[in-house]
N, C-alpha and C positions, 0 to 999 in steps of 0.2 A: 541473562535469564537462565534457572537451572534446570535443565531438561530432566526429568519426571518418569520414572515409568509407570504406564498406565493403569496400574493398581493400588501406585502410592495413593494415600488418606490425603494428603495436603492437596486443598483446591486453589489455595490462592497462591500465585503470582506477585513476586516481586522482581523487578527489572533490576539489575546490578548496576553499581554506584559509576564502573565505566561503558557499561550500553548508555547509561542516562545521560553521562558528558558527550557524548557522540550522539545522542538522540538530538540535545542540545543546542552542537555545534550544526548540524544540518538544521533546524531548527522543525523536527520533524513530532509529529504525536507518537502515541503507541495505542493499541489495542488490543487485550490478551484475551483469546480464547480461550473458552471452558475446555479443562480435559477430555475429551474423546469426545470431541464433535470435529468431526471429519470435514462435514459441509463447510463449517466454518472458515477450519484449515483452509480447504480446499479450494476458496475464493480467494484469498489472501495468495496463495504459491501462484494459482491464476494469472492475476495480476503482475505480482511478481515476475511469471516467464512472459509476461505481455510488454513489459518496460522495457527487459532484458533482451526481448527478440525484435520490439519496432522503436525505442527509444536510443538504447544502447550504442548500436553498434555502430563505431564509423566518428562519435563523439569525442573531445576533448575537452577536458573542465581546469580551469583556472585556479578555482575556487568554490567551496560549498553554495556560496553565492552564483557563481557560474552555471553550475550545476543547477540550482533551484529557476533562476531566469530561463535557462533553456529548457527545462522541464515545464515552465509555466507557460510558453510561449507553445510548448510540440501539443500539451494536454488541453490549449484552447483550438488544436488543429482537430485531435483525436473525438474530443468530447463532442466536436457539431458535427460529427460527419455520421450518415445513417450508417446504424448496425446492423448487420445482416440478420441477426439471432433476434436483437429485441425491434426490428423493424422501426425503428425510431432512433433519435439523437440523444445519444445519454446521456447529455445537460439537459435535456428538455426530462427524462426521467429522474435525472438528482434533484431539478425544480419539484419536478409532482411530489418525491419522496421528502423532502424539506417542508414543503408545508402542510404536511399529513399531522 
């Protein structure tokens, strides 16, 4: 994707041909934030330093597939356990927010 400075006119986003083969191979989505919303960003890098501080470290992967099974297996650990901030289990708030 081609990073923008924040005055440029162009709003739309297009992913480049080799993010998308690697989007692919991990078998991963995308989701492009609007220009100059920070919030946005800022849940997304979030997260991001959340996988890389309690997922991360100490791990070894096989394979993209190694990788996604053991990701599937830590995030069915992570999502039931009560959050301090939102006082509840945020599988029980991805339920609420799914069927809104």
């Amino acid at each position: 994707m081609t990073t923008r400075p924040p005055w440029c006119l162009v709003t739309a986003a297009t992913p480049t041909d080799p993010f998308q083969r690697f989007r692919g191979t991990l078998g991963m989505g995308v989701v492009i934030c609007r220009p100059g919303d920070p919030e946005a960003k800022g849940l997304v890098e979030r997260a991001n330093g959340y996988l890389e501080r309690s997922f991360l470290p100490g791990r070894r992967f096989s394979s993209p597939t190694d990788f996604n099974t053991q990701l599937i297996v830590w995030l069915e650990k992570a999502n039931n356990r009560i959050h301090d901030t939102l006082r509840c289990r945020p599988s029980d708030r991805l339920l609420k927010t799914a069927r809104r």
